[in-house]
PQR file with spaces between the fields and no chain letter, atoms N, CA, C, O and H, PARSE charges and radii, in Angstrom:
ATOM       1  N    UNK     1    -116.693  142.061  -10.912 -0.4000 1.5000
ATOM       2  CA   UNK     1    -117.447  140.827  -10.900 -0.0000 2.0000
ATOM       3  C    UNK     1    -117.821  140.424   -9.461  0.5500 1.7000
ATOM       4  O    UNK     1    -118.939  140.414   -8.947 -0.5500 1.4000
ATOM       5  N    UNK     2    -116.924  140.175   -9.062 -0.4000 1.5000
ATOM       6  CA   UNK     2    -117.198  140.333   -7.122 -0.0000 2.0000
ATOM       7  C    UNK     2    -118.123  140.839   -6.462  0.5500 1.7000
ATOM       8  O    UNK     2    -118.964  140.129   -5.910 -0.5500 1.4000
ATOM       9  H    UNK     2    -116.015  140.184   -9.480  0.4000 1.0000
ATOM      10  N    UNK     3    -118.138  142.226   -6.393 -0.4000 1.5000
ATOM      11  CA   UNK     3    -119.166  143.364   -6.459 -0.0000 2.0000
ATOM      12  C    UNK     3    -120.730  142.426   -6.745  0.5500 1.7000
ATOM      13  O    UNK     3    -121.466  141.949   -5.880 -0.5500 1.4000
ATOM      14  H    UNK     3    -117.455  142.802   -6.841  0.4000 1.0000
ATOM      15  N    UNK     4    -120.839  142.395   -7.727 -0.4000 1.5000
ATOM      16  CA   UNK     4    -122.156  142.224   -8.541 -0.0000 2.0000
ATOM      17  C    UNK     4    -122.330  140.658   -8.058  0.5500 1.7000
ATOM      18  O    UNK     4    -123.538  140.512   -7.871 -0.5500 1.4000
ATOM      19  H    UNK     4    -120.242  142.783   -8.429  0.4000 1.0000
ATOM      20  N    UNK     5    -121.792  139.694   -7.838 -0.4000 1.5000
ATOM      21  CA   UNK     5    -122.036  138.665   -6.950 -0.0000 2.0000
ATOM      22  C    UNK     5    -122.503  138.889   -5.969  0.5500 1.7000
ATOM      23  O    UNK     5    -123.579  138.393   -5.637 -0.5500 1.4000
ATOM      24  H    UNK     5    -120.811  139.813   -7.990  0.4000 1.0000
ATOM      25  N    UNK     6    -121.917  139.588   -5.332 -0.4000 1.5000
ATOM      26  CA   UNK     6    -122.809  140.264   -3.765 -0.0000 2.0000
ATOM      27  C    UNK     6    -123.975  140.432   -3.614  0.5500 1.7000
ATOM      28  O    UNK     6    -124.887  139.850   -3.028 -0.5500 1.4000
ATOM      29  H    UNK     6    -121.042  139.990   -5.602  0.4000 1.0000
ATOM      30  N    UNK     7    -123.796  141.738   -4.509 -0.4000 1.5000
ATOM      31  CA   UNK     7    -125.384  142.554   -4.808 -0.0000 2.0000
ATOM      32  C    UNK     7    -125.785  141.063   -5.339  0.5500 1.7000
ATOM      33  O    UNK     7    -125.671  140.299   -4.381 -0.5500 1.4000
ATOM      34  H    UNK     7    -123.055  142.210   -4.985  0.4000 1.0000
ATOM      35  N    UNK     8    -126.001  140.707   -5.934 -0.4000 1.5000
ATOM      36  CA   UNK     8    -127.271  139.435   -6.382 -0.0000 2.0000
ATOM      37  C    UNK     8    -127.371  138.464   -4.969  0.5500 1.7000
ATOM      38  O    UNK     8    -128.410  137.942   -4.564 -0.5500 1.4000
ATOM      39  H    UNK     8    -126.094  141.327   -6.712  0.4000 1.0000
ATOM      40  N    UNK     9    -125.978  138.355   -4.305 -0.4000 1.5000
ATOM      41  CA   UNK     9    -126.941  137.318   -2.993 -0.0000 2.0000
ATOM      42  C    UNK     9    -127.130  138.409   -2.057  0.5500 1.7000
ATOM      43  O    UNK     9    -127.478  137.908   -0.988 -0.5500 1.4000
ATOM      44  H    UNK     9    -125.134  138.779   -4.634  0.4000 1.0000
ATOM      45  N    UNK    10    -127.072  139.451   -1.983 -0.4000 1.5000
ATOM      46  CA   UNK    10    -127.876  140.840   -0.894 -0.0000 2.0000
ATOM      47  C    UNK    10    -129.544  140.611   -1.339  0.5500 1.7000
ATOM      48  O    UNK    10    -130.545  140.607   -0.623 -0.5500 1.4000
ATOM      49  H    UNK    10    -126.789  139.859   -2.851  0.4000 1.0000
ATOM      50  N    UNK    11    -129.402  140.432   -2.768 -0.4000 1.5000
ATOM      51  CA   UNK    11    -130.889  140.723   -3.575 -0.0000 2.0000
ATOM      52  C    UNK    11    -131.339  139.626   -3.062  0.5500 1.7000
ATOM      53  O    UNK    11    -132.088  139.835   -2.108 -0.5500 1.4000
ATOM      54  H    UNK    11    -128.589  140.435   -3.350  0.4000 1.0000
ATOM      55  N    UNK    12    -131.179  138.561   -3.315 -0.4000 1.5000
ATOM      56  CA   UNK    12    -132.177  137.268   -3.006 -0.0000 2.0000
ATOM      57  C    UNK    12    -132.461  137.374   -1.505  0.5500 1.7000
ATOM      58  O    UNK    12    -133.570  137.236   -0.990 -0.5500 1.4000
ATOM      59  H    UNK    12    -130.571  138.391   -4.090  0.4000 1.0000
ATOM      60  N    UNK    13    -130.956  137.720   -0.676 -0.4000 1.5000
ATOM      61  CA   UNK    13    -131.415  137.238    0.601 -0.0000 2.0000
ATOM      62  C    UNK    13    -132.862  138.176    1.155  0.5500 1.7000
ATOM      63  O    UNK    13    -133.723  137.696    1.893 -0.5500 1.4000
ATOM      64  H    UNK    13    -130.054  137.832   -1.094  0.4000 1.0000
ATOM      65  N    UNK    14    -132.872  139.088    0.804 -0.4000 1.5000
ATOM      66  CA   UNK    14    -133.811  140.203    1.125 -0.0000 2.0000
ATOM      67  C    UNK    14    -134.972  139.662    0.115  0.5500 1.7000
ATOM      68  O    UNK    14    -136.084  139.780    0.629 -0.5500 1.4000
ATOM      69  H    UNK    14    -132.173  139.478    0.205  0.4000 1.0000
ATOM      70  N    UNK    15    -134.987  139.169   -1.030 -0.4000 1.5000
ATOM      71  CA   UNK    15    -136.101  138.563   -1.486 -0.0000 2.0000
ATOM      72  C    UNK    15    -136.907  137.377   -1.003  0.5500 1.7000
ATOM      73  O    UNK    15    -138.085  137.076   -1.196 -0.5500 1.4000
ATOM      74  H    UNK    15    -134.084  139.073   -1.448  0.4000 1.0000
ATOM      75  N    UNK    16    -135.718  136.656   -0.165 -0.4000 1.5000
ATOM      76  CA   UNK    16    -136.454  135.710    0.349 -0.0000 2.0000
ATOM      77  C    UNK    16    -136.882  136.069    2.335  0.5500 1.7000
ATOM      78  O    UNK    16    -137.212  135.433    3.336 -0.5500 1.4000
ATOM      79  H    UNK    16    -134.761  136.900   -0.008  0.4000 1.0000
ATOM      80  N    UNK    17    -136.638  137.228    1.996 -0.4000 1.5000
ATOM      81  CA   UNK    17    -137.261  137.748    3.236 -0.0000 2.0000
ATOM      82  C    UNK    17    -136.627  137.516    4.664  0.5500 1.7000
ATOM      83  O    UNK    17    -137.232  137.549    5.735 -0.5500 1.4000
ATOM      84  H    UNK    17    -136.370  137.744    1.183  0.4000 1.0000
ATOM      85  N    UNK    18    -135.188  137.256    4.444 -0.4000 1.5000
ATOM      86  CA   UNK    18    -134.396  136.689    5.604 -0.0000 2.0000
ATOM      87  C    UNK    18    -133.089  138.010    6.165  0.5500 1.7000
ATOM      88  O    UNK    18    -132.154  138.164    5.379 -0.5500 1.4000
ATOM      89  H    UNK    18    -134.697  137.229    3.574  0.4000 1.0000
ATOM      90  N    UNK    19    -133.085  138.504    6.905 -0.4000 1.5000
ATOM      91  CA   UNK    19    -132.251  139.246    7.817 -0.0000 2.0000
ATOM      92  C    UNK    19    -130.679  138.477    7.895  0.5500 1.7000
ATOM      93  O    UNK    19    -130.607  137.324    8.318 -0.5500 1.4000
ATOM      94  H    UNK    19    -133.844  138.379    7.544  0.4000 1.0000
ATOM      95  N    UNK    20    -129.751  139.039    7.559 -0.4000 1.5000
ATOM      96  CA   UNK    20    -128.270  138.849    8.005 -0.0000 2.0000
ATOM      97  C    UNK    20    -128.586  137.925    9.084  0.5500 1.7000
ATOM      98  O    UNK    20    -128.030  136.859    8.819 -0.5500 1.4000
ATOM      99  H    UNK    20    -129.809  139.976    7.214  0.4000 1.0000
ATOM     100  N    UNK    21    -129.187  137.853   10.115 -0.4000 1.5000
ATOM     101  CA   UNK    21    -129.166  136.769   10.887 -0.0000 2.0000
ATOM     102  C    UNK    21    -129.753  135.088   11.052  0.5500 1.7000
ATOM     103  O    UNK    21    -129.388  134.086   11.667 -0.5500 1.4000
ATOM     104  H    UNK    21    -129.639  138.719   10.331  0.4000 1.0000
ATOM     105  N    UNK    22    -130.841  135.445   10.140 -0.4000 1.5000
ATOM     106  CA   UNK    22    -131.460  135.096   10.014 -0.0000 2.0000
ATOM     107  C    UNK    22    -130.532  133.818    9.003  0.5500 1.7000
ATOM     108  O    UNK    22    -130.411  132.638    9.333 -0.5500 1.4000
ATOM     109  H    UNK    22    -131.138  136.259    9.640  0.4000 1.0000
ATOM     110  N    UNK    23    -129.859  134.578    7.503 -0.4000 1.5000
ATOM     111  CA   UNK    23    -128.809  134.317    6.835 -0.0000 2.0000
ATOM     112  C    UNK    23    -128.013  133.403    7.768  0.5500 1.7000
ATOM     113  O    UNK    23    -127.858  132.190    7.624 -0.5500 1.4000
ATOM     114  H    UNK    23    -129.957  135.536    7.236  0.4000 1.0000
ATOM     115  N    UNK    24    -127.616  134.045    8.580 -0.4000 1.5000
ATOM     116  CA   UNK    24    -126.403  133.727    9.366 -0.0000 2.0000
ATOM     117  C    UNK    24    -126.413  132.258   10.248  0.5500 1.7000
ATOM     118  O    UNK    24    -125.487  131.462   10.404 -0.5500 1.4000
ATOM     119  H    UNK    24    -127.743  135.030    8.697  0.4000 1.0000
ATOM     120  N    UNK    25    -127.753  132.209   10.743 -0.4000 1.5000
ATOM     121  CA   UNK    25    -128.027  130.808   11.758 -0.0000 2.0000
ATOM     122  C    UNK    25    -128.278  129.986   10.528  0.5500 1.7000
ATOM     123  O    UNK    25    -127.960  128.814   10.730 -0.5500 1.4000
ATOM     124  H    UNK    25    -128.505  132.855   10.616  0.4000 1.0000
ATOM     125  N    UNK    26    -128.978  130.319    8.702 -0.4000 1.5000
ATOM     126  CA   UNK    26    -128.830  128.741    8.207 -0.0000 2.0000
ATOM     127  C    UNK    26    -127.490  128.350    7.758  0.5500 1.7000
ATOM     128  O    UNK    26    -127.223  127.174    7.510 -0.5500 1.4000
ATOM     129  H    UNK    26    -129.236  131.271    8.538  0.4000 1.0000
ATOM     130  N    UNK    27    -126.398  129.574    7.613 -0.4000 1.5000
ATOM     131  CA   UNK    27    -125.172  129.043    6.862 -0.0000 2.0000
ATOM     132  C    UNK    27    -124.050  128.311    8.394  0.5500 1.7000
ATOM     133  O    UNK    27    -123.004  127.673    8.282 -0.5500 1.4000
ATOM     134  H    UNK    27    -126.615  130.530    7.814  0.4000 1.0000
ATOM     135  N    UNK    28    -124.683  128.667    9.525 -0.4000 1.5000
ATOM     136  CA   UNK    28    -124.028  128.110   10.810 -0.0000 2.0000
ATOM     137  C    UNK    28    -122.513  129.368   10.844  0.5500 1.7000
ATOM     138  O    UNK    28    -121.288  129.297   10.743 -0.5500 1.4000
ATOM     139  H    UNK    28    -125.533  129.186    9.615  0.4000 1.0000
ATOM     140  N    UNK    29    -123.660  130.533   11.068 -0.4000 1.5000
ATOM     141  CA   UNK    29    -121.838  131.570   11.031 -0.0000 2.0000
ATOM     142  C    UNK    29    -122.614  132.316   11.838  0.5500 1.7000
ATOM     143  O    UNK    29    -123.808  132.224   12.123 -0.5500 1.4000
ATOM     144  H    UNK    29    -124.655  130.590   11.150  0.4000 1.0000
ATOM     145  N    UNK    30    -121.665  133.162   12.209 -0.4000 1.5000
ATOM     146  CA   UNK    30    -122.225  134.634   13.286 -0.0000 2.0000
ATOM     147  C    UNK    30    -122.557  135.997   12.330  0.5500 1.7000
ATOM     148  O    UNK    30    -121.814  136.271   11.388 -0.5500 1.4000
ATOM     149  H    UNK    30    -120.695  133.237   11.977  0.4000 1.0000
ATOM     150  N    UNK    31    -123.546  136.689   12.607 -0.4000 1.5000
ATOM     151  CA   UNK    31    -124.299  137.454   11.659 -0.0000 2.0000
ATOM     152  C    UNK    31    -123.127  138.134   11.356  0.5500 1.7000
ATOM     153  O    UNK    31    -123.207  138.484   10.179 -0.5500 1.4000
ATOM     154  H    UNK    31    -124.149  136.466   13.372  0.4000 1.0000
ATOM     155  N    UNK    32    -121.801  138.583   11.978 -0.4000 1.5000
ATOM     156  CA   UNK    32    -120.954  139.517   11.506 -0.0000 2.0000
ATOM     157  C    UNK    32    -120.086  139.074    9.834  0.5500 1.7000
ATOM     158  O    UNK    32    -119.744  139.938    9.027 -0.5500 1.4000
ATOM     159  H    UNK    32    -121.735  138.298   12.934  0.4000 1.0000
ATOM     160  N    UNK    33    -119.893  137.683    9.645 -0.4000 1.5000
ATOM     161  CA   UNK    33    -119.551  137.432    8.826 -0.0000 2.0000
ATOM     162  C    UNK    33    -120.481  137.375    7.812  0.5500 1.7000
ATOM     163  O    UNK    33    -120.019  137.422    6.671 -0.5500 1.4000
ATOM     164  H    UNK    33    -120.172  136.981   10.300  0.4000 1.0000
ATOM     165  N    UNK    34    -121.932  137.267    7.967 -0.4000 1.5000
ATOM     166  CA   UNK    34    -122.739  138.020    6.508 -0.0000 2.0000
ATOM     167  C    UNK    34    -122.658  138.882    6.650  0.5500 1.7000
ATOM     168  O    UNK    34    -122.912  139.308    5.523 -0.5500 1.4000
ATOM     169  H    UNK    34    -122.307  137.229    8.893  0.4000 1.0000
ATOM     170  N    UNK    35    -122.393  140.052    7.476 -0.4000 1.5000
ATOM     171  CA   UNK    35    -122.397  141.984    7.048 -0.0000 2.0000
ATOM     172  C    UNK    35    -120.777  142.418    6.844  0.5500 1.7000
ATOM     173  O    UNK    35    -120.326  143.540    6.618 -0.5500 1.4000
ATOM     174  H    UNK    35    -122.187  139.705    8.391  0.4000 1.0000
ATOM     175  N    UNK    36    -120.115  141.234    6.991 -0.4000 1.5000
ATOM     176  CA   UNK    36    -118.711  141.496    6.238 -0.0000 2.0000
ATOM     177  C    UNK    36    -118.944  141.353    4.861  0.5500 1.7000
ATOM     178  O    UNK    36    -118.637  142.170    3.993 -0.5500 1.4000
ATOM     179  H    UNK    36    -120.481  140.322    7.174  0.4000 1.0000
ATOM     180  N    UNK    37    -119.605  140.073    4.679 -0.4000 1.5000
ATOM     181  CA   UNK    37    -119.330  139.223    3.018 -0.0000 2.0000
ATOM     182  C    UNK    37    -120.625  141.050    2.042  0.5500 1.7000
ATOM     183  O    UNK    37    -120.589  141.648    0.967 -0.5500 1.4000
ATOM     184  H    UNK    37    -119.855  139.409    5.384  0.4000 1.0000
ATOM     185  N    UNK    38    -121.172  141.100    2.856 -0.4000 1.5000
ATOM     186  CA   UNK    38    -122.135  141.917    2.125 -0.0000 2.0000
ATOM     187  C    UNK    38    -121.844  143.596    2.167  0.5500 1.7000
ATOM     188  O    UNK    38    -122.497  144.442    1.555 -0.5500 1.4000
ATOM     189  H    UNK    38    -121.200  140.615    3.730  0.4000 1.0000
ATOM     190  N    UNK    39    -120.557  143.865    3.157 -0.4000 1.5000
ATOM     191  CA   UNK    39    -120.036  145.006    2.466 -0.0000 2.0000
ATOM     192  C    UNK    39    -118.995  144.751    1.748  0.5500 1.7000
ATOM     193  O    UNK    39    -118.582  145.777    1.209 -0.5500 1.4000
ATOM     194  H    UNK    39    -120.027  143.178    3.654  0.4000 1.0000
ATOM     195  N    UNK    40    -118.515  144.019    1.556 -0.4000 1.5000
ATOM     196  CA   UNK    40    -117.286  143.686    0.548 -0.0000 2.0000
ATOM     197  C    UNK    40    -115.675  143.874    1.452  0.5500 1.7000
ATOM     198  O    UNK    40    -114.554  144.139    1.016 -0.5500 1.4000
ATOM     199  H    UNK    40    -118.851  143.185    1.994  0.4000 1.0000
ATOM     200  N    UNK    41    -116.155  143.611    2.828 -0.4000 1.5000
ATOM     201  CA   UNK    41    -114.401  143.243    3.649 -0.0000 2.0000
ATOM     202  C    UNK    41    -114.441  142.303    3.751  0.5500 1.7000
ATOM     203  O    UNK    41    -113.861  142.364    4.836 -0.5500 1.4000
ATOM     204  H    UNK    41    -117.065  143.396    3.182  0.4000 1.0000
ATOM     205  N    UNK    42    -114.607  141.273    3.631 -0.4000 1.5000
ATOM     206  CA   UNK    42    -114.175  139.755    3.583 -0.0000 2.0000
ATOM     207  C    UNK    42    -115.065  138.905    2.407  0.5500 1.7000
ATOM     208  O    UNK    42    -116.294  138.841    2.413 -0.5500 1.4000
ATOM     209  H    UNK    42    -115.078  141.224    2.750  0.4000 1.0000
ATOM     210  N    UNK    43    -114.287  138.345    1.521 -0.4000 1.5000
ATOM     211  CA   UNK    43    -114.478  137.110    0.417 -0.0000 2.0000
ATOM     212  C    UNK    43    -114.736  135.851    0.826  0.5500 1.7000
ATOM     213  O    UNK    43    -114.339  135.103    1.719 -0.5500 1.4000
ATOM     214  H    UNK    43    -113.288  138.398    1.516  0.4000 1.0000
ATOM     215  N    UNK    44    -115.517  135.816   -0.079 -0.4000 1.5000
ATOM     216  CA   UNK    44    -116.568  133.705   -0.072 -0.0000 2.0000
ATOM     217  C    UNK    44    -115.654  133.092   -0.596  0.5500 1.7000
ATOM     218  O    UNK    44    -115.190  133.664   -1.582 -0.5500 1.4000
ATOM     219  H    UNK    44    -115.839  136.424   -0.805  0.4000 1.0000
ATOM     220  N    UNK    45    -115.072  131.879   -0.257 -0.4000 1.5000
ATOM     221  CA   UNK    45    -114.838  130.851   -1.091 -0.0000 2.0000
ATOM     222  C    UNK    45    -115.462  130.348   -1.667  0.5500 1.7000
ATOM     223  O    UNK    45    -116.651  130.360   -1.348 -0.5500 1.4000
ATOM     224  H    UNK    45    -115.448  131.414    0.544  0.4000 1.0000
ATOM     225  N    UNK    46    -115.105  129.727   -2.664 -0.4000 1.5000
ATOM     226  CA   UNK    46    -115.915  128.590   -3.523 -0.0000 2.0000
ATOM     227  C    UNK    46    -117.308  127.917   -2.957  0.5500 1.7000
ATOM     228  O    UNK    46    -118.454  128.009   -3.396 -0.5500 1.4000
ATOM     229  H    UNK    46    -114.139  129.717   -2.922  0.4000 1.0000
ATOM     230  N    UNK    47    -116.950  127.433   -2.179 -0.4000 1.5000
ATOM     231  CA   UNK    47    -117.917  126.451   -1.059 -0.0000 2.0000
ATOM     232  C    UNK    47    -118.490  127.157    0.033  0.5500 1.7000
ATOM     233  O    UNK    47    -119.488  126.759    0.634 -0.5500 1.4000
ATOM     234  H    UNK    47    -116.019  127.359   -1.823  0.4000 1.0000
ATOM     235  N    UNK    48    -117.828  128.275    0.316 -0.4000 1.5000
ATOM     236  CA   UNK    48    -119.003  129.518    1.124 -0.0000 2.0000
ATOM     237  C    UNK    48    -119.994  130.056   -0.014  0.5500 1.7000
ATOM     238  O    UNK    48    -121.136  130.322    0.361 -0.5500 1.4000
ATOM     239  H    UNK    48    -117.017  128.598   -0.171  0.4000 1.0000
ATOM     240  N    UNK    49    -119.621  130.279   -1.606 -0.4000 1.5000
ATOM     241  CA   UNK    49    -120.330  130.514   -1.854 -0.0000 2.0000
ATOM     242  C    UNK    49    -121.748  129.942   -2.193  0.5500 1.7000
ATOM     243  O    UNK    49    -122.937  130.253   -2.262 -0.5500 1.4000
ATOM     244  H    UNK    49    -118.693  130.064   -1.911  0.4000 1.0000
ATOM     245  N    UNK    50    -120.852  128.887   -2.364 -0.4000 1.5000
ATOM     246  CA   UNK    50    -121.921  127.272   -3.175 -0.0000 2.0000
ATOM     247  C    UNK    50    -123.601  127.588   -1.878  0.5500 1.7000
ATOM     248  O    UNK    50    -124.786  127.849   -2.083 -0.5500 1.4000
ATOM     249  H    UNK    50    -119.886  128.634   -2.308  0.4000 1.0000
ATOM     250  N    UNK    51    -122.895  127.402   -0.838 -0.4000 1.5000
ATOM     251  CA   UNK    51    -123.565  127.660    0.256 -0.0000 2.0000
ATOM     252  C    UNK    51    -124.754  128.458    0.428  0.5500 1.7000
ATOM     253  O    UNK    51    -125.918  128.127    0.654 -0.5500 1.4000
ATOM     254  H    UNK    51    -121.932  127.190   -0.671  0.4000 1.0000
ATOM     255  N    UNK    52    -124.041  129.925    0.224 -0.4000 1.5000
ATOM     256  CA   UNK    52    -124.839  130.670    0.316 -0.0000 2.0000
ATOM     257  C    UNK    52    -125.853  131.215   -0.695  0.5500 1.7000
ATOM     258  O    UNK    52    -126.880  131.820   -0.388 -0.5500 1.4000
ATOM     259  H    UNK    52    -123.096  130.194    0.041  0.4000 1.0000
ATOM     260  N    UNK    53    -125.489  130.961   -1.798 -0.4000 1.5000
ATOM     261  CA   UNK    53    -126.642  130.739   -3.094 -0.0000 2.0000
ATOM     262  C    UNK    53    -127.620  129.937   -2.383  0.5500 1.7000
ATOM     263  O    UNK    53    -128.434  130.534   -1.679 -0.5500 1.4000
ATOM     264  H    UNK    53    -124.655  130.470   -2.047  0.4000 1.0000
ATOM     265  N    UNK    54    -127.660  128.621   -2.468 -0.4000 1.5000
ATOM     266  CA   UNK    54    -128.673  127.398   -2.198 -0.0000 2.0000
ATOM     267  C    UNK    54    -129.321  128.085   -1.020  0.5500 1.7000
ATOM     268  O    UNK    54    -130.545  127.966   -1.075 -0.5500 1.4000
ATOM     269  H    UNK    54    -126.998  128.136   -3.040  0.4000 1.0000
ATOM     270  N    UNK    55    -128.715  129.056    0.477 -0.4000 1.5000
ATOM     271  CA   UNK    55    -129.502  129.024    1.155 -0.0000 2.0000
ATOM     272  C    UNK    55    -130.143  130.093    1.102  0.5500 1.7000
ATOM     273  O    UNK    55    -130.759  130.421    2.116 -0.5500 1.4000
ATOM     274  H    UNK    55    -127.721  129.152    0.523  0.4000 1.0000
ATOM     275  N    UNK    56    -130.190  130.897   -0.009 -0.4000 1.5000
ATOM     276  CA   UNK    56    -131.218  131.904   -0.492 -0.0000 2.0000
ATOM     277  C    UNK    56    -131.694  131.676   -1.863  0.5500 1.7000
ATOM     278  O    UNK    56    -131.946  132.619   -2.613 -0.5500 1.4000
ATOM     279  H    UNK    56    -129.689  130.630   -0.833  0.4000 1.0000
ATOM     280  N    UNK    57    -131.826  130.412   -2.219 -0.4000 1.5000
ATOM     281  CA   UNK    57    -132.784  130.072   -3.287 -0.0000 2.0000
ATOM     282  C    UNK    57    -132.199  130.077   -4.502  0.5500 1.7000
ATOM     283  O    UNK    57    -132.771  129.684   -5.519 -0.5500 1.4000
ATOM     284  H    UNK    57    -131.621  129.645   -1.611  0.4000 1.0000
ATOM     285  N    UNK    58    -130.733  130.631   -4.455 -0.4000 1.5000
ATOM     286  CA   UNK    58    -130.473  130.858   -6.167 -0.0000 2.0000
ATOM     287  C    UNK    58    -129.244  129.408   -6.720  0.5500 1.7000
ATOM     288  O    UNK    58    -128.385  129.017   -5.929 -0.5500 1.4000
ATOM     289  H    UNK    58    -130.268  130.950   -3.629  0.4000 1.0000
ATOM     290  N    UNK    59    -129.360  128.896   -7.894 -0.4000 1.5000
ATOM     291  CA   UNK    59    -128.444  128.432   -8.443 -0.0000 2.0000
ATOM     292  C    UNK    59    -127.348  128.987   -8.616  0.5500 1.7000
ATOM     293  O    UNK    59    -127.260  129.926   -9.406 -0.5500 1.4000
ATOM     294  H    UNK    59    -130.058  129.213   -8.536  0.4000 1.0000
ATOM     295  N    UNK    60    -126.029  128.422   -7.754 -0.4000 1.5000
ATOM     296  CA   UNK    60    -124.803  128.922   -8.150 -0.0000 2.0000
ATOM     297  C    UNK    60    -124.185  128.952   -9.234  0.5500 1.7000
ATOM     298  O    UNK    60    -123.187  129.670   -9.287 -0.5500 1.4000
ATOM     299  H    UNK    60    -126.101  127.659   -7.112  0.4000 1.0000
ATOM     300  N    UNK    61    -124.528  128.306  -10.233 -0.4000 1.5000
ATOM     301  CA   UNK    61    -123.670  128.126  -11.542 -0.0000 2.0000
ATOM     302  C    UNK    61    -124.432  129.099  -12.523  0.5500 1.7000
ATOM     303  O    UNK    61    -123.797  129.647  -13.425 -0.5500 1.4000
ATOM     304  H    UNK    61    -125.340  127.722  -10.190  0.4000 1.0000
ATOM     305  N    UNK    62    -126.021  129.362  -12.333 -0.4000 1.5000
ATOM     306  CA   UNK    62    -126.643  130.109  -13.067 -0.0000 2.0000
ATOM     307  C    UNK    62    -126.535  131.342  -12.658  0.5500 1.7000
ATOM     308  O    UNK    62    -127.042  132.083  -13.500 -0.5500 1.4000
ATOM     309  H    UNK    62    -126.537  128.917  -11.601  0.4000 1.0000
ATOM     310  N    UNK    63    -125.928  132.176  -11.362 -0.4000 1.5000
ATOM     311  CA   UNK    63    -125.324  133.428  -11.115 -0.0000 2.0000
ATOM     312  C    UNK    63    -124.327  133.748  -11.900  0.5500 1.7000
ATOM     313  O    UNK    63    -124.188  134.621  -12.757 -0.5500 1.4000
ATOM     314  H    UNK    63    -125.516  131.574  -10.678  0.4000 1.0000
ATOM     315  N    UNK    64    -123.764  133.056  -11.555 -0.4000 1.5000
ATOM     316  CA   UNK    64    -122.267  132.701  -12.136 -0.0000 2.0000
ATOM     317  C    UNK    64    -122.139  133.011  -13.941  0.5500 1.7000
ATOM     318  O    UNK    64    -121.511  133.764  -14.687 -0.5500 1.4000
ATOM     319  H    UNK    64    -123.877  132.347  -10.858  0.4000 1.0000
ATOM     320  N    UNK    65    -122.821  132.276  -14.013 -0.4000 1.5000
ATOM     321  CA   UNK    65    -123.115  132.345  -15.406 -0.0000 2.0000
ATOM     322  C    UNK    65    -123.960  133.897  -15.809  0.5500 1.7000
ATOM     323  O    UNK    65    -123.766  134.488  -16.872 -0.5500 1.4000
ATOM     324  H    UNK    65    -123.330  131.665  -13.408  0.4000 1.0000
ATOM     325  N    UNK    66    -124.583  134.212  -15.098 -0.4000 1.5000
ATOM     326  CA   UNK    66    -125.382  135.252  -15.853 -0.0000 2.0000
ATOM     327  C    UNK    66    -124.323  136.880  -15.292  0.5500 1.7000
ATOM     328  O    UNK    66    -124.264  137.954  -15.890 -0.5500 1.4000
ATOM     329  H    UNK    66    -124.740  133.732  -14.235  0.4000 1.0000
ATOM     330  N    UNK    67    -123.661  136.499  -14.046 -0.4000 1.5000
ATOM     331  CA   UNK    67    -122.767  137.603  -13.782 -0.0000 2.0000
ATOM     332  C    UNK    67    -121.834  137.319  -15.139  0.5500 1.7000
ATOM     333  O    UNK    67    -122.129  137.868  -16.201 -0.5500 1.4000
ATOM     334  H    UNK    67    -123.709  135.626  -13.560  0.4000 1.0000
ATOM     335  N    UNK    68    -120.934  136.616  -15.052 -0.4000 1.5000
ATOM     336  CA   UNK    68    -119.899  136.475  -16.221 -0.0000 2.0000
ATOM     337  C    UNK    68    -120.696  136.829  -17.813  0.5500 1.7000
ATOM     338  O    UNK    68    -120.570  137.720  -18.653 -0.5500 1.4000
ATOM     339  H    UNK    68    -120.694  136.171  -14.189  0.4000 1.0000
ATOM     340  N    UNK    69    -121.165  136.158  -17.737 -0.4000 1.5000
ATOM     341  CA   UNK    69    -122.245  137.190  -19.107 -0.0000 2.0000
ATOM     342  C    UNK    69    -121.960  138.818  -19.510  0.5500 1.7000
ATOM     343  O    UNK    69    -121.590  139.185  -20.625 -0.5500 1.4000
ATOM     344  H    UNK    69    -121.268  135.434  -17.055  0.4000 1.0000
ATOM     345  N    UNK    70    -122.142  139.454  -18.683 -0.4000 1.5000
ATOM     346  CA   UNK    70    -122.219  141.197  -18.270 -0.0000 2.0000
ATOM     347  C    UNK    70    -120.879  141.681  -19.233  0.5500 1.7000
ATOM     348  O    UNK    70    -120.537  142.863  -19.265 -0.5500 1.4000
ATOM     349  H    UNK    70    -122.443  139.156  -17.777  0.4000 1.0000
C-alpha cells in the first residue's frame, strides 16, 4: 500500500510538471527529502502526507481511498 501511495504522488508530481525541487521549495524541505520519500527510504506522516497531496493537486482522502480499494 505504501509503495503505490508513492507511485501516485511521483505520478501527479510529474503531472503537474514540477521537479523534486521544485516539490521541495513548496512543501518548505530540501529536495533530498522528496528523493528519499520517492524512493521509499524514508516515510510521510500523516500531515507530510496531507501536504504533499494538496501540493500536487490530488485529494488526500480520495488517494487514500482509491489506493485502499486495490
Amino acid at each position: 500500500m505504501h509503495r503505490d501511495i508513492v507511485a501516485a504522488l511521483v505520478l501527479a508530481r510529474r503531472a503537474e510538471g514540477l521537479t523534486q525541487r521544485d516539490l521541495a521549495q513548496k512543501l518548505g524541505k530540501p529536495q533530498s527529502y522528496v528523493g528519499k520519500v520517492e524512493s521509499i527510504e524514508r516515510n510521510l506522516s500523516i500531515s507530510e502526507f496531507w501536504s504533499w497531496a494538496d501540493a500536487v493537486g490530488l485529494d488526500p482522502g480520495g488517494l487514500l481511498n482509491r489506493v485502499g480499494a486495490k
